[in-house]
DOFI-433524 format. One line per 3 residues: number of its first residue (from 1); for each residue z, x, y of N, C-alpha, C. Coordinates in steps of 0.2 Angstrom, whole numbers, padded with zeros to 4 digits. Layout:
REM DOFI-433524
NUM	Z X Y Z X Y Z X Y; ...
END
This chain:
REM DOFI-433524
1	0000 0004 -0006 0000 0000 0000 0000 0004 0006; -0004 0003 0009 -0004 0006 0017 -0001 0001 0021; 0001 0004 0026 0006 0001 0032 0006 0004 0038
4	0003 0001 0043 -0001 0004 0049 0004 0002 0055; 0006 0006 0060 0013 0002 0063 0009 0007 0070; 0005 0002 0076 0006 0004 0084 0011 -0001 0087
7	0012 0006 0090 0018 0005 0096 0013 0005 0103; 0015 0002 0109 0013 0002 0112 0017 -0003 0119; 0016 -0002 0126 0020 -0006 0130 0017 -0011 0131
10	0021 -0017 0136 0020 -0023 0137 0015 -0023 0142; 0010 -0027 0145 0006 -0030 0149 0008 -0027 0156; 0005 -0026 0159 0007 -0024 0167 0003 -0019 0172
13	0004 -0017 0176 0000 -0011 0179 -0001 -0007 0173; -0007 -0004 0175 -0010 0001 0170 -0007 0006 0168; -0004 0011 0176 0000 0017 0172 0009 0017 0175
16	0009 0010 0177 0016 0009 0181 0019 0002 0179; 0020 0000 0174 0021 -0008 0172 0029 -0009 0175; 0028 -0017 0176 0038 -0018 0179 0042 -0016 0171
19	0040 -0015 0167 0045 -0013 0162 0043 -0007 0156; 0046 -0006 0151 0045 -0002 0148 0046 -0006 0140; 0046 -0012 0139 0046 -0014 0133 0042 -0014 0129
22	0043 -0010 0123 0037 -0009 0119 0037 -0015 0113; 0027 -0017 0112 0027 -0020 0108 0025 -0018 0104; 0022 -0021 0099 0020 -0018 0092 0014 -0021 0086
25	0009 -0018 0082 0006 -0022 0079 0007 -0019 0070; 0010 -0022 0065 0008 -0020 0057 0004 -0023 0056; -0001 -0019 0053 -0004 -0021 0046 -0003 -0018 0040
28	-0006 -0021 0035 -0007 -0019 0030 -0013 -0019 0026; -0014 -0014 0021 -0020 -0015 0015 -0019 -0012 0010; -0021 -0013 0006 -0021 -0011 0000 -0025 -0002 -0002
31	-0023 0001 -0007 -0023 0008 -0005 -0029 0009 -0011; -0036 0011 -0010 -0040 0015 -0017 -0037 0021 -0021; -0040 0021 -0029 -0037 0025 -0032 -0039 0033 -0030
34	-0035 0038 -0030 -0037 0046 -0027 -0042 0047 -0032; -0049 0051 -0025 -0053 0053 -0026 -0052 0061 -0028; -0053 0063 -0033 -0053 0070 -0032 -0058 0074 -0032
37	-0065 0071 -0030 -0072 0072 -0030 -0073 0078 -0024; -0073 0085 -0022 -0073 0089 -0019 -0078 0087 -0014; -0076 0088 -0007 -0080 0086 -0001 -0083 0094 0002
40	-0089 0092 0006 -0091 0096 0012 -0089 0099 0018; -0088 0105 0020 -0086 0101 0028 -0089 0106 0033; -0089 0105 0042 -0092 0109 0043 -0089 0109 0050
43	-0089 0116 0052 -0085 0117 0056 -0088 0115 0064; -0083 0112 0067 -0085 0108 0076 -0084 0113 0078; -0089 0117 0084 -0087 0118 0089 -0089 0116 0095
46	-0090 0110 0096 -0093 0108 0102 -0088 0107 0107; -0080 0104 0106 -0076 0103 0105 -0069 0105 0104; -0063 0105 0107 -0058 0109 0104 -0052 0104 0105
49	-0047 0104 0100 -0039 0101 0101 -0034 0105 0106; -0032 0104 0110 -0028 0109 0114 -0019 0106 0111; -0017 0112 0109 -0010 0111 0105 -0006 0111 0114
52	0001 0107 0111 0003 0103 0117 0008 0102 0113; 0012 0100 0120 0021 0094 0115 0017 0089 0112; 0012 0083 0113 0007 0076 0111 0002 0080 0106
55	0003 0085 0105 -0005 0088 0101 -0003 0084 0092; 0005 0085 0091 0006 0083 0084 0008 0077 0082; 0008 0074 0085 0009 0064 0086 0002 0062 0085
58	0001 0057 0079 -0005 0053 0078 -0006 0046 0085; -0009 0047 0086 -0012 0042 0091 -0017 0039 0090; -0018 0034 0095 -0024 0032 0096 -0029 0034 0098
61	-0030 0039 0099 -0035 0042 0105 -0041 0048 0100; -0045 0043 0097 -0046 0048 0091 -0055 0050 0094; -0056 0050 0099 -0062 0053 0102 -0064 0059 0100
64	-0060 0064 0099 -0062 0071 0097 -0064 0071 0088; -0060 0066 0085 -0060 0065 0078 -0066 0063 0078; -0069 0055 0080 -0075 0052 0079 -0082 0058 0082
67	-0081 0059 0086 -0086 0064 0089 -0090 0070 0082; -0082 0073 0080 -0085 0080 0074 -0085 0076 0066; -0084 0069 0068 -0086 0067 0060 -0090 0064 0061
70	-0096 0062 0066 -0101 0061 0066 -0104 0066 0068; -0104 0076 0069 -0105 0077 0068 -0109 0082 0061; -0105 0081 0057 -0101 0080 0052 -0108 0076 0047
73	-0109 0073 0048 -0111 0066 0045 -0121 0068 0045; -0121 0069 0051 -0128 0069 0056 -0130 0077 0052; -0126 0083 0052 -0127 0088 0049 -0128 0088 0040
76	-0126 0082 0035 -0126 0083 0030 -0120 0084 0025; -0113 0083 0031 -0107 0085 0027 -0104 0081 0026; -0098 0078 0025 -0093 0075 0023 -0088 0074 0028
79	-0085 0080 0030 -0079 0079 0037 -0082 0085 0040; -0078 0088 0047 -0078 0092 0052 -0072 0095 0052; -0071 0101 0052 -0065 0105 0053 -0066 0105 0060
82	-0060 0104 0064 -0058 0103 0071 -0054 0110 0074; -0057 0113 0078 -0054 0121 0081 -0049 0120 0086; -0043 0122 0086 -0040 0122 0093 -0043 0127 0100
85	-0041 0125 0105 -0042 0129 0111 -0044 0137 0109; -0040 0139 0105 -0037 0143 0104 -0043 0148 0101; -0046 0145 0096 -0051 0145 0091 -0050 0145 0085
88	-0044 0143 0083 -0041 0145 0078 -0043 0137 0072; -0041 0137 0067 -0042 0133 0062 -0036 0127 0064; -0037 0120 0065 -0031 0115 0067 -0032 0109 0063
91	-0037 0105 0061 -0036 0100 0056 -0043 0098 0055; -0046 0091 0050 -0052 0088 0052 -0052 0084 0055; -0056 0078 0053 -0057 0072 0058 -0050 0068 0055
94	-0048 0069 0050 -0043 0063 0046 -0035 0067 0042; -0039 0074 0042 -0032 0077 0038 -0029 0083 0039; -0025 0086 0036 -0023 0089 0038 -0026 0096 0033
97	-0026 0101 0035 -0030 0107 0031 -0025 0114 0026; -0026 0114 0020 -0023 0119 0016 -0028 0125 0014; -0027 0130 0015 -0030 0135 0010 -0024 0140 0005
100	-0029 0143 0000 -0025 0145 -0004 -0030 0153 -0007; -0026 0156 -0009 -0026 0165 -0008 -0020 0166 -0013; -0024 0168 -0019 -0016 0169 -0025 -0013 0160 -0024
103	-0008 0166 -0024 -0002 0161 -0026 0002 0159 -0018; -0003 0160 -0013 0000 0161 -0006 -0004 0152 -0002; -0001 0147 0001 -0005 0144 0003 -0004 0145 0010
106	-0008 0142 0015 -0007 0143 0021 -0012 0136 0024; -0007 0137 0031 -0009 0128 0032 -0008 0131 0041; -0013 0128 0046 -0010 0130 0052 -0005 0128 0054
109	-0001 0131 0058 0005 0130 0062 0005 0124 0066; 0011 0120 0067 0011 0114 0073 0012 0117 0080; 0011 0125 0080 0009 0125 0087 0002 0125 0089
112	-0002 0127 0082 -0009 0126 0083 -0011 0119 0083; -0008 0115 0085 -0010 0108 0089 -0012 0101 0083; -0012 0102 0077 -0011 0098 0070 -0010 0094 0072
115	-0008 0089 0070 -0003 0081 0066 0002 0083 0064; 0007 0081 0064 0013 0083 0059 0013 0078 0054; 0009 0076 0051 0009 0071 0046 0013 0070 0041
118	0013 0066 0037 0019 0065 0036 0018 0070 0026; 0010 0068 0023 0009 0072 0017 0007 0077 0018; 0008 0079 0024 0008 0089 0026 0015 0090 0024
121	0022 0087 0028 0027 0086 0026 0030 0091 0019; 0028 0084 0015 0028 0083 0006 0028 0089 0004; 0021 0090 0006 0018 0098 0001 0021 0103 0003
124	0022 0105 0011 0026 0111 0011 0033 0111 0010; 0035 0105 0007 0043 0104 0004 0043 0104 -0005; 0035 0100 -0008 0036 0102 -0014 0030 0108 -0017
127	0025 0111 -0014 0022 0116 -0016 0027 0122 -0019; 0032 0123 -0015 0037 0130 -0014 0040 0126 -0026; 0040 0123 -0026 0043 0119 -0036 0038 0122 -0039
130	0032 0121 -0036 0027 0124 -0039 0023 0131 -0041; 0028 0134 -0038 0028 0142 -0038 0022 0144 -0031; 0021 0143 -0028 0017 0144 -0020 0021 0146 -0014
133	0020 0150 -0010 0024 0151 -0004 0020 0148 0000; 0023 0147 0006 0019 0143 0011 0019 0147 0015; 0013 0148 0019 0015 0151 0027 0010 0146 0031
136	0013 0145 0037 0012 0140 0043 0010 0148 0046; 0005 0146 0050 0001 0154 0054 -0005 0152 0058; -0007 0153 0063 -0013 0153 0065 -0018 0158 0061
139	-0023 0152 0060 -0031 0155 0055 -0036 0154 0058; -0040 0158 0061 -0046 0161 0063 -0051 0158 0055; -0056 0157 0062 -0063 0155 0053 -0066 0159 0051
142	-0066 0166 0053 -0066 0172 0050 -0062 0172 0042; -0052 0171 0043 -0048 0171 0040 -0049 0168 0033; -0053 0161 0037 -0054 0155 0033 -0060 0156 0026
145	-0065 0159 0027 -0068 0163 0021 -0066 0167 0018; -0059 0170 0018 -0057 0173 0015 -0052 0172 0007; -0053 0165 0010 -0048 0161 0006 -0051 0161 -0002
148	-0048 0158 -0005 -0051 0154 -0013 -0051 0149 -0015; -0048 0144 -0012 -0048 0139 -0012 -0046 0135 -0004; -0050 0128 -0004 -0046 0124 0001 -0045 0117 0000
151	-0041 0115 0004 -0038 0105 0003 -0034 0103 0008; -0037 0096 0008 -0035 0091 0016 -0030 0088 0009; -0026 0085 0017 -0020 0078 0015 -0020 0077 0019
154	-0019 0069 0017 -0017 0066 0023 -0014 0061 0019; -0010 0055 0020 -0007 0051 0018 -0011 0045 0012; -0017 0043 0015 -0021 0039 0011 -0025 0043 0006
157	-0027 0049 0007 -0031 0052 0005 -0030 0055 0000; -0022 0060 0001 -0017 0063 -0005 -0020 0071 -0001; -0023 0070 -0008 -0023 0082 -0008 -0033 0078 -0011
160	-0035 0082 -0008 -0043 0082 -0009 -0048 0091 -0006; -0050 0094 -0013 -0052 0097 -0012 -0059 0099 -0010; -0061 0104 -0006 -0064 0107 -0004 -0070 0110 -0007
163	-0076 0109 -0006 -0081 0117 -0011 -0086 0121 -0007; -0088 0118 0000 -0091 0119 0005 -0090 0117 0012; -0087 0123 0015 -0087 0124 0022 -0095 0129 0025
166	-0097 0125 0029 -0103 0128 0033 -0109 0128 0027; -0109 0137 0025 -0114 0140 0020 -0109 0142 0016; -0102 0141 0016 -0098 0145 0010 -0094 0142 0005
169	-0095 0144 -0003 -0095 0139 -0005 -0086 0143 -0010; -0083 0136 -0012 -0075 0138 -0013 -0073 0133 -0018; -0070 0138 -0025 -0068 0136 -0030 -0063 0129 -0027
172	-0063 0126 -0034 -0056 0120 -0035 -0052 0120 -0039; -0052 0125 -0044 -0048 0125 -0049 -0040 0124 -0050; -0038 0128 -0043 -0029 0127 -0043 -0030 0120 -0039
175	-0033 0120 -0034 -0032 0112 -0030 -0032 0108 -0034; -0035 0109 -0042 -0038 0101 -0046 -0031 0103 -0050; -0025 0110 -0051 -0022 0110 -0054 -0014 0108 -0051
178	-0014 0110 -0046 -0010 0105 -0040 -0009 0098 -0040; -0014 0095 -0041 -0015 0089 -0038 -0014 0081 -0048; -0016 0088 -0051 -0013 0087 -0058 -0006 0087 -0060
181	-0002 0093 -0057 0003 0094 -0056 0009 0090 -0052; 0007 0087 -0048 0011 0081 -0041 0009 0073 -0045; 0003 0073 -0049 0003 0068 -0051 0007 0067 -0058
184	0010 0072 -0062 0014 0070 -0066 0021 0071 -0064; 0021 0072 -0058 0030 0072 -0055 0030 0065 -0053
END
């Protein structure tokens, strides 16, 4: 089950309203079974996330998202890896991004301007059971071929792996063994 909760304030002047009462909308839907079918991605740089205090709160404001996954899309691939100001590696158009190198994973940092999601959360609380370290760091796209594996999370999604960024192409072997592994805990 998915459960979708905006927040937002009452009726009034645009950026001045006589109160601060916030109101609210849920929905709900029902959730597809995980895909573990490895996607494409390709990297935006038309565009950058500029990391902030607001940078790691999900919002509304998904213009930069829609823009690289219609990049994304018009290119050939499946999502967009999204650059912070910085140039550094920060998320795609829907999730959060994991690589892996041994037994080492690395995920960018919430100073690099991410989502603090909540199945980014999870995994760097239960990948460490699973014999993995974690490091939170800024990642260069350079860094990012260097890897041997990659995978998004997000909360609908789960853990889904990676085979192709750009022209470079990236096993799934431990991702598919991951993800086998959280599914019998």
């Amino acid at each position: 089950m998915r459960v979708r909760l905006n927040v937002f304030r009452e009726d009034g002047s645009l950026l001045l309203p006589a109160g601060n009462k916030p109101l609210f909308i849920i929905e709900t839907s029902s959730l597809q079974e995980q895909n573990i079918t490895p996607i494409r991605l390709k990297i935006y740089y038309n565009e950058q996330k500029f990391p902030g205090s607001l940078s790691n709160l999900k919002t509304n404001n998904y213009l930069l998202n829609i823009l690289s996954l219609q990049y994304a899309k018009a290119n050939g691939f499946d999502d967009a890896l999204i650059l912070n100001s910085r140039g550094n590696c920060c998320e795609t158009s829907s999730s959060n991004i994991f690589m892996i190198q041994k037994k080492i994973i690395y995920t960018p940092a919430l100073s690099e301007g991410c989502v603090a999601g909540t199945k980014r959360r999870e995994l760097l609380e239960t990948l460490p059971t699973l014999g993995f370290e974690i490091r939170e760091s800024s990642i260069s796209p350079a860094m990012l071929f260097e890897m041997d594996e990659v995978f998004l999370s997000n909360a609908i999604r789960n853990i889904c792996p990676i085979d192709k960024i750009d022209q470079n192409l990236f096993q799934c072997k431990t991702v598919l063994n991951i993800i086998s592994s959280l599914n019998k805990s």
